[in-house]
OpenMM code with the backbone's topology and positions (N, CA, C; nanometers):
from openmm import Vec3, app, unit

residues = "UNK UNK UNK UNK UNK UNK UNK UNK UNK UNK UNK UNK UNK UNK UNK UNK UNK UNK UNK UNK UNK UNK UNK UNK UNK UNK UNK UNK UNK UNK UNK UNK UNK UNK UNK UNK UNK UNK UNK UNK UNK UNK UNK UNK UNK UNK UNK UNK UNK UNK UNK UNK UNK UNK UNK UNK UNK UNK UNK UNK UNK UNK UNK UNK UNK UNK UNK UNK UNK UNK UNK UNK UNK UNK UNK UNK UNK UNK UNK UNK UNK UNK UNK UNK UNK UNK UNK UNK UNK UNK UNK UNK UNK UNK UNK UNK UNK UNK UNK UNK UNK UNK UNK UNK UNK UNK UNK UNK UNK UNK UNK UNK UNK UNK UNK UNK UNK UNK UNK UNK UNK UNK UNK UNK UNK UNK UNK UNK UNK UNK UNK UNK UNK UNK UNK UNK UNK UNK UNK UNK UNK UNK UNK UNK UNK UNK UNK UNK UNK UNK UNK UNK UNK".split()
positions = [
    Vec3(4.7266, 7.2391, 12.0726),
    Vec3(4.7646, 7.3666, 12.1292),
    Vec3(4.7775, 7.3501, 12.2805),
    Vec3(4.9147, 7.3860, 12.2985),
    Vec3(4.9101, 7.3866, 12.4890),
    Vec3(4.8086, 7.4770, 12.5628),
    Vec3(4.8330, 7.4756, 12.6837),
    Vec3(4.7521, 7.5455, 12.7389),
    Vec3(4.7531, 7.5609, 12.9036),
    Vec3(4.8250, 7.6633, 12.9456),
    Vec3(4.8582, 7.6440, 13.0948),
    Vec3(4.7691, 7.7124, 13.2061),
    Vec3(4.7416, 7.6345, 13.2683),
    Vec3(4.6086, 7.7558, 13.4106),
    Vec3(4.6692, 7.8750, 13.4992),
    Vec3(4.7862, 7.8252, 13.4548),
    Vec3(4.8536, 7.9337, 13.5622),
    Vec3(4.8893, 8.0464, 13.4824),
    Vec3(4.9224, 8.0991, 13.3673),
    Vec3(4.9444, 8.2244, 13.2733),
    Vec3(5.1062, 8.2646, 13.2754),
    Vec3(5.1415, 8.1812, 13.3521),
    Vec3(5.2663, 8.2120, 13.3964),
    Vec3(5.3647, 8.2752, 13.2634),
    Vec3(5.3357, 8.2255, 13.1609),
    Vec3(5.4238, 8.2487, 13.0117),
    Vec3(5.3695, 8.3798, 12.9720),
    Vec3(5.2323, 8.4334, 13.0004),
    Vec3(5.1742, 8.5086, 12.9692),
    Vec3(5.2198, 8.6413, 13.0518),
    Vec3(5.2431, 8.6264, 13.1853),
    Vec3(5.2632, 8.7092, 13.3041),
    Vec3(5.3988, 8.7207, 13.2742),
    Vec3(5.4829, 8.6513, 13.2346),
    Vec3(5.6489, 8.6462, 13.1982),
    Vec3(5.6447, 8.7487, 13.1028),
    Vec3(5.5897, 8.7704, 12.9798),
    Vec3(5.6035, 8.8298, 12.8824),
    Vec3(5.5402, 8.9824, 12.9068),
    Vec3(5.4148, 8.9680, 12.9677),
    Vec3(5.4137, 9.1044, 13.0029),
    Vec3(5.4523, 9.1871, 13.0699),
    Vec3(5.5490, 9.1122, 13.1507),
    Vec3(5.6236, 9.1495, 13.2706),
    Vec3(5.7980, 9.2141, 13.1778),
    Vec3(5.7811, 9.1291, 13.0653),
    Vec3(5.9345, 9.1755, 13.0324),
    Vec3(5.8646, 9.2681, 12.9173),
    Vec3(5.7862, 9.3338, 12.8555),
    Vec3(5.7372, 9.3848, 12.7594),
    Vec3(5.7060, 9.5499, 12.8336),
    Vec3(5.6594, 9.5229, 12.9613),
    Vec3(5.6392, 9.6512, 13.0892),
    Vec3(5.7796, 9.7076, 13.1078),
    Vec3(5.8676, 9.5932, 13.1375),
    Vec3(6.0263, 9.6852, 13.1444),
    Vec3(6.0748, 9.7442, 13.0981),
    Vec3(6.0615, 9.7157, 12.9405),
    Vec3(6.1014, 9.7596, 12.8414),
    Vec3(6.0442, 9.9134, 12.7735),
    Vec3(5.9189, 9.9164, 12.8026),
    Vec3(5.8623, 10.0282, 12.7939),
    Vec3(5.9165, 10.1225, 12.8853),
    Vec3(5.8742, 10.1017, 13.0018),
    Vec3(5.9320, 10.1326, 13.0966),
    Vec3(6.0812, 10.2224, 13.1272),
    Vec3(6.1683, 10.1187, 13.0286),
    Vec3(6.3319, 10.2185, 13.0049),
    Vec3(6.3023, 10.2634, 12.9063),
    Vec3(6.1827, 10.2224, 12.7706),
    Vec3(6.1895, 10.3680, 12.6876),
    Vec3(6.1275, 10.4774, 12.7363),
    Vec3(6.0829, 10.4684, 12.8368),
    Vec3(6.0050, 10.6324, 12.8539),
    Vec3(6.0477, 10.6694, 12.9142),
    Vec3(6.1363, 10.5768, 13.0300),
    Vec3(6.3265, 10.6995, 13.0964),
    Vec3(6.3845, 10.7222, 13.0042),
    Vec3(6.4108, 10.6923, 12.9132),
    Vec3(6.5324, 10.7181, 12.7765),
    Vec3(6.4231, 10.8758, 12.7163),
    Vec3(6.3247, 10.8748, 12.6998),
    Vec3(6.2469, 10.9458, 12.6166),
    Vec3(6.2350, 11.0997, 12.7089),
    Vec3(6.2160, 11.0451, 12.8642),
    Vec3(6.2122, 11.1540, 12.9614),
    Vec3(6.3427, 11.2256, 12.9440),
    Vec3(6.4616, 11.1650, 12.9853),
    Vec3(6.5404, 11.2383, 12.9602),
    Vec3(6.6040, 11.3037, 12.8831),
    Vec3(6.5508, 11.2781, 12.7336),
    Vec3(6.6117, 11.3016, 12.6377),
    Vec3(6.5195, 11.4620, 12.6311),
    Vec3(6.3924, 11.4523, 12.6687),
    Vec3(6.2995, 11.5888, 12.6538),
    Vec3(6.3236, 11.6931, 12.7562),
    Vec3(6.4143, 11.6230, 12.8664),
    Vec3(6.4523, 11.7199, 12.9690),
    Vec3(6.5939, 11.7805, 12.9030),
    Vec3(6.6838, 11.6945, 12.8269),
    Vec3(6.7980, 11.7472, 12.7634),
    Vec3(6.7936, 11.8534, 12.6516),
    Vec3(6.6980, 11.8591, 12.5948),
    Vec3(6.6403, 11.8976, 12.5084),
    Vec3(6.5728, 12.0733, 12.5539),
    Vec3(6.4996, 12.0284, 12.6385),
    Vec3(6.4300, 12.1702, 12.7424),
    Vec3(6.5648, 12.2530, 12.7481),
    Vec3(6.6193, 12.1725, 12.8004),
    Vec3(6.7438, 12.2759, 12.8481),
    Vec3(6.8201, 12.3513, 12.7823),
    Vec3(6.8245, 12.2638, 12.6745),
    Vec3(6.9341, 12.3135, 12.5569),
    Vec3(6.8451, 12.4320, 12.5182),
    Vec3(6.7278, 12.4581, 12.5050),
    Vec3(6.6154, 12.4964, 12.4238),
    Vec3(6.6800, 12.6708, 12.5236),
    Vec3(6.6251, 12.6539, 12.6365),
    Vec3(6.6988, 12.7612, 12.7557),
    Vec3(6.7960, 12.8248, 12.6941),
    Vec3(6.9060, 12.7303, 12.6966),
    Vec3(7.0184, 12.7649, 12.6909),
    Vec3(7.0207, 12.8599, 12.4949),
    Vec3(6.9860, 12.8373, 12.4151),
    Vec3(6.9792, 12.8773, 12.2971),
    Vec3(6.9173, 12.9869, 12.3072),
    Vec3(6.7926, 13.0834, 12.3951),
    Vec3(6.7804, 13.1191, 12.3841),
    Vec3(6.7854, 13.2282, 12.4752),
    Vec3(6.9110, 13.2052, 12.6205),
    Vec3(6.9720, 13.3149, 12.6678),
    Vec3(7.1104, 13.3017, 12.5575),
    Vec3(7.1473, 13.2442, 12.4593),
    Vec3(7.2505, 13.2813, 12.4139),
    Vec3(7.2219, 13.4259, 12.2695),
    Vec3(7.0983, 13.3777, 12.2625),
    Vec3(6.9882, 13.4982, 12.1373),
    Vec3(6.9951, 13.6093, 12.2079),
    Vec3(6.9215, 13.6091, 12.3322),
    Vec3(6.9396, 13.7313, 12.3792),
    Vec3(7.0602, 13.7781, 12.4299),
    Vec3(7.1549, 13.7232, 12.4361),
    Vec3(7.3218, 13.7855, 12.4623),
    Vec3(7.3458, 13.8079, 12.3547),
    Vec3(7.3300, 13.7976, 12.2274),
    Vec3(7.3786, 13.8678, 12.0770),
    Vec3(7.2862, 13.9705, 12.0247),
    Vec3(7.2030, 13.9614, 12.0991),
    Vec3(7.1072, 14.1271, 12.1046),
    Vec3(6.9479, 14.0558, 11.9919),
    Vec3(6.9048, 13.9547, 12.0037),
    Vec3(6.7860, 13.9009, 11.9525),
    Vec3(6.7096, 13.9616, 12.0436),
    Vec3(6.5878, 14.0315, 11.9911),
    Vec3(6.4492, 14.0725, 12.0871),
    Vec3(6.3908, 14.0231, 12.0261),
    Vec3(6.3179, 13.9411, 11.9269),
    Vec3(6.1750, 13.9184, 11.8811),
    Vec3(6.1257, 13.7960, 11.9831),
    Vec3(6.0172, 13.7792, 11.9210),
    Vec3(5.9283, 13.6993, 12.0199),
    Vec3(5.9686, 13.5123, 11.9633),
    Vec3(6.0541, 13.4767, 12.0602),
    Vec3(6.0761, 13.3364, 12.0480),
    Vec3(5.9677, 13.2786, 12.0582),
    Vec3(5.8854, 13.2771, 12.1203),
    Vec3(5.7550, 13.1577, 12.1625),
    Vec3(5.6551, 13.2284, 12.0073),
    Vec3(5.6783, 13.3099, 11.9555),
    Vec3(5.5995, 13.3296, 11.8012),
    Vec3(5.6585, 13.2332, 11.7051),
    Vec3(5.7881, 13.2411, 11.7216),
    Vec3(5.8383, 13.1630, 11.5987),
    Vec3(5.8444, 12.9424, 11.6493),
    Vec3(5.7483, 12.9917, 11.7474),
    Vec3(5.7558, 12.7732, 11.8098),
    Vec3(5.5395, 12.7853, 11.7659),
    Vec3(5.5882, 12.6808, 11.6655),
    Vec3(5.4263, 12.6249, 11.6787),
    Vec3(5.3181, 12.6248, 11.7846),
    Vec3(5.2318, 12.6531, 11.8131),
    Vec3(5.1046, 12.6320, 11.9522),
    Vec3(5.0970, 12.5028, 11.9165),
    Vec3(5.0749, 12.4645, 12.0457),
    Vec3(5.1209, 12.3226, 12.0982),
    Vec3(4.9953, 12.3364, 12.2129),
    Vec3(4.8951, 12.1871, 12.1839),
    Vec3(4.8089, 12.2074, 12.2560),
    Vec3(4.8614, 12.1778, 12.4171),
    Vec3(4.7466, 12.2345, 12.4990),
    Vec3(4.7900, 12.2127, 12.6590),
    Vec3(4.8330, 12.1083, 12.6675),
    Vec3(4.9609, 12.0830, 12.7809),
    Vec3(4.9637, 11.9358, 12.8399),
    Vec3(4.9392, 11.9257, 12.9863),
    Vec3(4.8001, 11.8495, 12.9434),
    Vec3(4.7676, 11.8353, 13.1345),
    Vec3(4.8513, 11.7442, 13.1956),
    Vec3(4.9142, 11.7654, 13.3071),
    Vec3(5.0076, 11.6940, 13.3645),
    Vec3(4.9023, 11.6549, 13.4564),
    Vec3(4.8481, 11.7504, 13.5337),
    Vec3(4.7645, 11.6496, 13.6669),
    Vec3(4.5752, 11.6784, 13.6514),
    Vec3(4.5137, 11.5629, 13.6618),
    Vec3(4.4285, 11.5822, 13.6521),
    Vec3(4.3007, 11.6650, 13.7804),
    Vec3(4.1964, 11.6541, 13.7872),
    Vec3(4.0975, 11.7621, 13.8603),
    Vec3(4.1326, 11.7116, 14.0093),
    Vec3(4.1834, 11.8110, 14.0220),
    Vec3(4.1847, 11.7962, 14.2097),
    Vec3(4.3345, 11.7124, 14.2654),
    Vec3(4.4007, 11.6674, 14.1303),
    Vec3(4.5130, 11.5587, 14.1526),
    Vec3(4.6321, 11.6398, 14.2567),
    Vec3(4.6659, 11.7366, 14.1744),
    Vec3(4.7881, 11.8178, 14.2377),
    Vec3(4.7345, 11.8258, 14.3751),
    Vec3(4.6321, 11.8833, 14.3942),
    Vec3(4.6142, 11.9458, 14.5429),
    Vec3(4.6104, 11.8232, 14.6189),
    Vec3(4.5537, 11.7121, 14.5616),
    Vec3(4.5676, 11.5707, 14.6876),
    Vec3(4.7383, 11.5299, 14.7237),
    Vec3(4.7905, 11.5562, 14.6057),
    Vec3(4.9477, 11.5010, 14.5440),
    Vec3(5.0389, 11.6362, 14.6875),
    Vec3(4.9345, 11.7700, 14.6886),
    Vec3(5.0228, 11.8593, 14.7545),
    Vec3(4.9997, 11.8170, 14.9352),
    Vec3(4.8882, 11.8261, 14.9244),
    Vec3(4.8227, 11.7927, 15.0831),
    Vec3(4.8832, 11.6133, 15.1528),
    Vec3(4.8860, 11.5608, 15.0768),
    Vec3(5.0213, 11.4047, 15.1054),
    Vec3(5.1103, 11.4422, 15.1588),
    Vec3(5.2019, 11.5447, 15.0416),
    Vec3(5.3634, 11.6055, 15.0949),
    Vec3(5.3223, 11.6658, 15.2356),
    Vec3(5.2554, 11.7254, 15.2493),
    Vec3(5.2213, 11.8275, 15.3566),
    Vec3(5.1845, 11.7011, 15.4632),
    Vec3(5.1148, 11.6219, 15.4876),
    Vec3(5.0693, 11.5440, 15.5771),
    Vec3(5.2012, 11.4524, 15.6217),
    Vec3(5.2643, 11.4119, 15.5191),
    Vec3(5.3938, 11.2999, 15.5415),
    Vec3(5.5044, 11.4096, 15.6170),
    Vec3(5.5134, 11.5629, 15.5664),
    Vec3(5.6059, 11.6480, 15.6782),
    Vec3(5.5685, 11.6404, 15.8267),
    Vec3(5.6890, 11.6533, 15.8912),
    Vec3(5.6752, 11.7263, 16.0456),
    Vec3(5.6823, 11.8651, 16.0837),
    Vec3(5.7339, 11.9196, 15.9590),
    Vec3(5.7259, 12.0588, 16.0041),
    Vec3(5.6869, 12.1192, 15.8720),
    Vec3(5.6863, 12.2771, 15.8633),
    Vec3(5.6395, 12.3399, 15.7738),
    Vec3(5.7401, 12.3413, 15.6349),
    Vec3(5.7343, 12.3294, 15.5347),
    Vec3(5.7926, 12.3316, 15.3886),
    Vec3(5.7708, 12.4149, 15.2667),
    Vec3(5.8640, 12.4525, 15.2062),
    Vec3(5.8452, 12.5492, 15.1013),
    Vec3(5.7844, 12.4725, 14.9577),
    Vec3(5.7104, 12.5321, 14.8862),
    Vec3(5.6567, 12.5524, 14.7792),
    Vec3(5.7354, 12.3828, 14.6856),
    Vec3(5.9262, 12.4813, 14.6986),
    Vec3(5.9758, 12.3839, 14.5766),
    Vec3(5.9915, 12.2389, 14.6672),
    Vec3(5.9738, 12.2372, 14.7863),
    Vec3(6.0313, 12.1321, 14.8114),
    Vec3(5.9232, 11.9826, 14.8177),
    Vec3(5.8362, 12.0988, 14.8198),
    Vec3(5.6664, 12.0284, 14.7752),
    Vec3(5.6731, 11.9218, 14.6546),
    Vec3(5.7126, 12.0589, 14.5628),
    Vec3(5.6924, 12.0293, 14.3680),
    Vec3(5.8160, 11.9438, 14.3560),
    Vec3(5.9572, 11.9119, 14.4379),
    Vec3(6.0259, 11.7920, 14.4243),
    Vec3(5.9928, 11.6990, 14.4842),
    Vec3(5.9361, 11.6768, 14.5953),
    Vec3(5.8409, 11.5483, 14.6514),
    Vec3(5.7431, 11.5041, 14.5785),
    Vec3(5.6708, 11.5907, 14.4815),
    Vec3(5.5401, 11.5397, 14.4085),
    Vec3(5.6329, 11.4747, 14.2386),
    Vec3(5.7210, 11.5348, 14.2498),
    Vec3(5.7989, 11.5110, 14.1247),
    Vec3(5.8892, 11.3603, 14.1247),
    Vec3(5.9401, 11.3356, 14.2241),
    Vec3(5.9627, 11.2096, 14.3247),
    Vec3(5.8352, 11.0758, 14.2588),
    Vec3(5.7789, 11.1503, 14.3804),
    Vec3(5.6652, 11.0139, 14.3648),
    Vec3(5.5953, 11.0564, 14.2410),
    Vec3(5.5697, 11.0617, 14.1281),
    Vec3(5.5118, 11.0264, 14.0119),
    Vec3(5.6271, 10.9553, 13.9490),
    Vec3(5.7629, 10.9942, 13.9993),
    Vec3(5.8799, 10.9629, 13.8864),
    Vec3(5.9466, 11.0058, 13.7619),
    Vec3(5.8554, 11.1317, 13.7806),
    Vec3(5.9327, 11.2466, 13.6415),
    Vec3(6.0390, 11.2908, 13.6875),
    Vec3(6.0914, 11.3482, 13.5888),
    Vec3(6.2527, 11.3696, 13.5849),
    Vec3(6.2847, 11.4621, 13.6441),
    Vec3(6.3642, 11.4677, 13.7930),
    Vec3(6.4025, 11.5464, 13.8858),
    Vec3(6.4881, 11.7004, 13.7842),
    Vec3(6.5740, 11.6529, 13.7007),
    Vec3(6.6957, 11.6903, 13.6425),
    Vec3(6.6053, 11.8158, 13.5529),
    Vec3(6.4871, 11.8122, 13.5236),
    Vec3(6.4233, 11.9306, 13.4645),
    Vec3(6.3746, 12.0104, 13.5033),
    Vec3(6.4914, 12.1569, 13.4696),
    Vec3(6.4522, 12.2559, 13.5819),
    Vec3(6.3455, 12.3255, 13.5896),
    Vec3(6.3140, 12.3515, 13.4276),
    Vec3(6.1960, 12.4397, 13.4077),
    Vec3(6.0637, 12.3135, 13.4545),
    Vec3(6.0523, 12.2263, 13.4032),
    Vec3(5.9434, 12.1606, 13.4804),
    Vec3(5.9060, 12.1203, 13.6529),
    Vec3(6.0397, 12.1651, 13.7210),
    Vec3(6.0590, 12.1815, 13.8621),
    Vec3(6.0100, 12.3288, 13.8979),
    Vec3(6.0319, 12.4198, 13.7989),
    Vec3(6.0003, 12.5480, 13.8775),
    Vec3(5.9141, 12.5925, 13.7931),
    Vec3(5.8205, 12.5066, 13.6966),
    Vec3(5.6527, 12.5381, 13.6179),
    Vec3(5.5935, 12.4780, 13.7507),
    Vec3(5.6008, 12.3483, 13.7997),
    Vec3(5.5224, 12.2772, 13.9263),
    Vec3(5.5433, 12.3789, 14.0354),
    Vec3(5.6187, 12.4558, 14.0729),
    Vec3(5.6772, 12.4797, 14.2024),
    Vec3(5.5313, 12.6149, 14.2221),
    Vec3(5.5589, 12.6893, 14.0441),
    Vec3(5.4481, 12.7859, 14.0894),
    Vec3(5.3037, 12.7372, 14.1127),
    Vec3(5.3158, 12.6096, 14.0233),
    Vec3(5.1389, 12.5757, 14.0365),
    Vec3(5.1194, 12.5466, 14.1953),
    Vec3(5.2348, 12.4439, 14.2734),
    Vec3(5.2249, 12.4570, 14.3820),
    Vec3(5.1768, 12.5494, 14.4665),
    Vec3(5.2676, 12.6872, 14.4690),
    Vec3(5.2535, 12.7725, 14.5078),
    Vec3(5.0850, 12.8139, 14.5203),
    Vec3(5.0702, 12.8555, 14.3993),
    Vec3(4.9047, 12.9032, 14.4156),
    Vec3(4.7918, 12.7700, 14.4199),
    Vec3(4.8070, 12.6531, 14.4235),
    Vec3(4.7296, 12.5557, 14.4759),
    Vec3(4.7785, 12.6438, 14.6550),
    Vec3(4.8641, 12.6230, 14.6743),
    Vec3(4.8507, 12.6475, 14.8325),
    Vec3(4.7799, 12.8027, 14.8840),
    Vec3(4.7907, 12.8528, 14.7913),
    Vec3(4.7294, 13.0028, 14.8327),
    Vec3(4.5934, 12.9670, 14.8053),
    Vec3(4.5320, 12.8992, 14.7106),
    Vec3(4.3943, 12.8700, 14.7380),
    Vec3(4.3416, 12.7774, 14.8737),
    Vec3(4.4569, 12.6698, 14.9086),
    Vec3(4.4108, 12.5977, 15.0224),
    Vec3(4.3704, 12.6969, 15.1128),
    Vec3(4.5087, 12.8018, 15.1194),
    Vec3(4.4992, 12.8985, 15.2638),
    Vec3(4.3952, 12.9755, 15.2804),
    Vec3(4.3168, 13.0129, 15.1557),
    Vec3(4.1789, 13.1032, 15.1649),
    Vec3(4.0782, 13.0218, 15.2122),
    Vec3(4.0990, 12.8747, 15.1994),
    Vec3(3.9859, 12.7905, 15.2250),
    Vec3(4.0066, 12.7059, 15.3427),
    Vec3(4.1332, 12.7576, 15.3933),
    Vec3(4.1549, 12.6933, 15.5408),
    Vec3(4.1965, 12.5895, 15.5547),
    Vec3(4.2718, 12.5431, 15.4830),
    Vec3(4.3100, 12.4143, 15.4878),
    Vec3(4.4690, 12.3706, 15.5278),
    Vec3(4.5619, 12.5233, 15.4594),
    Vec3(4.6884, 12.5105, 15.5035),
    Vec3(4.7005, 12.6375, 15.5915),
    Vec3(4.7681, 12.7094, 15.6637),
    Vec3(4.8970, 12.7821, 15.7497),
    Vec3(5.0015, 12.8406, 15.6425),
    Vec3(5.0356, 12.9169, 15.6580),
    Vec3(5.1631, 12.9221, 15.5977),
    Vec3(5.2624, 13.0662, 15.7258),
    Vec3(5.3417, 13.0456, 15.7387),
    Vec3(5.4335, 13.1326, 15.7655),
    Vec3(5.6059, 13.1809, 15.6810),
    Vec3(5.6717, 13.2865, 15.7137),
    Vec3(5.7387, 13.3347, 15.6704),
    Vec3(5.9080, 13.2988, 15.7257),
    Vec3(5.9719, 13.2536, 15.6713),
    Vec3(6.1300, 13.1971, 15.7520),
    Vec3(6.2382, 13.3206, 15.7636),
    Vec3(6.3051, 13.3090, 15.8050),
    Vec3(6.3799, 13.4096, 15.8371),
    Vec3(6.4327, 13.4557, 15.6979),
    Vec3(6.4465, 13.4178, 15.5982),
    Vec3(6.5042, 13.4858, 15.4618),
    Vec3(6.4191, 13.5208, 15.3640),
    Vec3(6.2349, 13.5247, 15.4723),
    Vec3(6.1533, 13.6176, 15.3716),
    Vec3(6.0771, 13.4795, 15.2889),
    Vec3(6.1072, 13.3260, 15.2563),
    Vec3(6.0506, 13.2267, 15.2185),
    Vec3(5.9258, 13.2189, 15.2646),
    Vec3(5.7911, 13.1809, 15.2027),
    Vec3(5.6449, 13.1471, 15.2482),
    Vec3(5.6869, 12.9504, 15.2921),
    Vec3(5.6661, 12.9266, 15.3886),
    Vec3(5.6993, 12.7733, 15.4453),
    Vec3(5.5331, 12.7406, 15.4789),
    Vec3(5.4760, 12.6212, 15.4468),
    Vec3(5.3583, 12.5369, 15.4283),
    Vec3(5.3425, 12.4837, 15.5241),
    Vec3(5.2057, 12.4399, 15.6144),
    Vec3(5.2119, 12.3354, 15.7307),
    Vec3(5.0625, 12.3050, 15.6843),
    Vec3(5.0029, 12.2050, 15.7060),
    Vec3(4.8396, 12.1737, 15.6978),
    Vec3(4.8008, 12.2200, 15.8492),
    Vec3(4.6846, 12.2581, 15.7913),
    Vec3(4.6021, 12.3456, 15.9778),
    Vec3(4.5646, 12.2435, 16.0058),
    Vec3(4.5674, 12.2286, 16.1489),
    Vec3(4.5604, 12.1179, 16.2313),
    Vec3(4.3834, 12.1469, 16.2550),
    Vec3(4.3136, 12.0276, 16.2734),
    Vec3(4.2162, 11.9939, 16.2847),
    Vec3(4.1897, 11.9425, 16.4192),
    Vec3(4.0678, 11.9794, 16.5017),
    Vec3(4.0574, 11.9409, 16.6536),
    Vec3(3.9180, 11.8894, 16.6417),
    Vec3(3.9211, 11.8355, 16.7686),
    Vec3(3.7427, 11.7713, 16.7550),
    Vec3(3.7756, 11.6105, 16.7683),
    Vec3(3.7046, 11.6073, 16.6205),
    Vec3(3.6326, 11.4974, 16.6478),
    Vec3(3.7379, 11.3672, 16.5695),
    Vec3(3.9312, 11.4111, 16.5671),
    Vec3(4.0512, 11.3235, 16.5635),
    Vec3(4.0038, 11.2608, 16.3804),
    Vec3(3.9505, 11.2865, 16.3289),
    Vec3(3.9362, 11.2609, 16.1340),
    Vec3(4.0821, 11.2746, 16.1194),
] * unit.nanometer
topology = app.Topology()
chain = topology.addChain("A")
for resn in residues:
    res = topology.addResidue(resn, chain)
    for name in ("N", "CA", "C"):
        topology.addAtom(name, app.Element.getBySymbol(name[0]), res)
């Protein structure tokens, strides 16, 4: 039986076995973002033919999906906020955090489910002093981290 010190055959294979996964779970992402949408779309076309009952009655409960774990989002939000120079809105947050994990930009409802969690992660920072927020001329809440004096942390 051979036997090499360096793993190199070993590191080769897991290296091409990672890629591969890798494009199935872009293939898989997008296919669930195509899917979301269509899902949308089916059911502003129900309610344009005059459907009222309760769509989310007739979809199975589906346990939670935690996307970010304890404290994750708010570190994931306070990054975006630290890497800005100036103050930023909510969504532009939840597409920077959406960015760097690498989920699928192209899904709207999962862009504007993050955008609100954003949102009220930052309204809790602001009670606890941690962010600023002001108002832009078209009525938008825009984000800045409160600047810290002293002792330069």
């Amino acid at each position: 039986m051979a036997r090499t010190d360096t793993f190199e055959h070993t590191i080769t294979g897991l290296l091409k076995k990672r890629a591969e996964m890798f494009g199935e779970a872009e293939r898989i992402r997008d296919r669930l973002a195509e899917i979301k949408n269509d899902l949308s779309a089916l059911d502003r076309v129900l309610g344009t033919l005059g459907y009222s009952g309760d769509l989310d009655a007739a979809v199975p409960r589906q346990k939670r999906d935690v996307i970010f774990g304890r404290g994750e989002l708010t570190r994931a939000i306070m990054e975006e906020l630290k890497a800005s120079s100036q103050a930023v809105g909510s969504r532009e947050i939840a597409t920077g955090i959406i960015q760097l994990r690498g989920d699928d930009a192209r899904d709207r409802k999962y862009l504007s489910d993050l955008t609100k969690r954003v949102s009220k992660a930052l309204r809790q920072q602001r009670e606890e002093g941690r962010v600023t927020s002001v108002k832009d001329d078209r009525g938008n809440t825009l984000w800045k981290r409160r600047q810290t004096t002293g002792s330069g942390l």
